[in-house]
N, C-alpha and C positions, 0 to 999 in steps of 0.2 A: 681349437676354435679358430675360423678364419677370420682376418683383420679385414675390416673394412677398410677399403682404398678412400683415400683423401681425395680431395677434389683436384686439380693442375696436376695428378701425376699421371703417368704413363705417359700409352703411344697416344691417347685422344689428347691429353693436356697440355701435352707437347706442341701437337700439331696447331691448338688453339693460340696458343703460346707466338711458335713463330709467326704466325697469320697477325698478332697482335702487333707483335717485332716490324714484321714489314711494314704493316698499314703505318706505326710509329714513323719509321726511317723513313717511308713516302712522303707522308706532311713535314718531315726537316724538309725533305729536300727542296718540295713544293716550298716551304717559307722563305729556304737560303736562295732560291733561285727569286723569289719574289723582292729579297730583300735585293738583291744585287741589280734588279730593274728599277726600284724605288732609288736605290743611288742613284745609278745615271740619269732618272729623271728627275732627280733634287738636284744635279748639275744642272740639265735641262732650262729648269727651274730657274735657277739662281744665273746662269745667262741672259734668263729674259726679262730678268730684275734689271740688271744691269744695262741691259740695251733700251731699256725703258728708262731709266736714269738721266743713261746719255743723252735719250731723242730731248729728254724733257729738259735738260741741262742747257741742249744746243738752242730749242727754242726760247729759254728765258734770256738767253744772250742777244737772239736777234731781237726778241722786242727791245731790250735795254739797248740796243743801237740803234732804233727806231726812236726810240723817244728820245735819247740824247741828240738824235738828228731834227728831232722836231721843232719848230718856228714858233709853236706858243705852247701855253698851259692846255687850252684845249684840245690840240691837236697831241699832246703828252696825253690826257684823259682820255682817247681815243684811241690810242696804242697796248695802254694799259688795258681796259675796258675789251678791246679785241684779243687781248692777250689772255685774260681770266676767262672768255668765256670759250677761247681756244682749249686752254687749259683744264679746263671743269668736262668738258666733250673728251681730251685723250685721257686723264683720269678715269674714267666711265667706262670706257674702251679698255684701258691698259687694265683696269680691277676685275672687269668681264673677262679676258684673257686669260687670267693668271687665275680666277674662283676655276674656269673652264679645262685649265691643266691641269689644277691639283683634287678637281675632282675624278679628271678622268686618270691620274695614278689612284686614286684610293676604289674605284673601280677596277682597274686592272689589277692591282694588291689582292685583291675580293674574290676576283675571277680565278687571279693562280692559284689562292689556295683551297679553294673550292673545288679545282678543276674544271672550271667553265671557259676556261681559258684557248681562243682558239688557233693563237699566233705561237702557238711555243715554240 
């Protein structure tokens, strides 16, 4: 009596097999290469944290020597006042910046492993 063949064996199950193998080992490498873009732009990232920092560091120092230079209370309320609404505009700016990076890494993360990607 002949045995009936199982399903994955042979020359066809094989072949199905490696074909599975590769397509596997394509999406690592599509992810490892995607993860190593996301590094360098979480550096990216976190550079432009810091220089946002800075900018905002340097100008809460010049207003606070603007108002220590200043001649009266109102002319202080005027510094301050130009200061906050300086401040409330690069906020806006720097939050628009930084939503506008980290969306365009989770798009480009998106694209490699998809392969839509057209910078590779």
């Amino acid at each position: 009596m002949a045995q009936a063949k199982k399903p994955g064996t042979g020359k066809a199950g094989a072949t199905d097999a490696s074909g599975i193998t590769d397509k596997v080992r394509e999406a690592g490498e599509k992810m490892r290469a995607s993860g190593e873009r996301i590094a360098g732009q979480g550096s990216d990232l976190g550079m432009k944290l810091l220089d946002q920092a800075e900018q905002n560091t340097r100008e809460a120092f010049e207003a606070m020597r603007r108002a220590a230079k200043a001649r009266d209370l109102s002319e202080v309320m005027h510094v301050q006042g130009e200061y906050l609404r300086e401040q409330g505009s690069r906020s806006m700016a720097q939050a628009r910046e930084v939503g506008e990076m980290i969306a365009n890494f989770g798009r480009d993360a998106i694209n490699r492993v998809t392969g839509r990607d057209e910078s590779k």
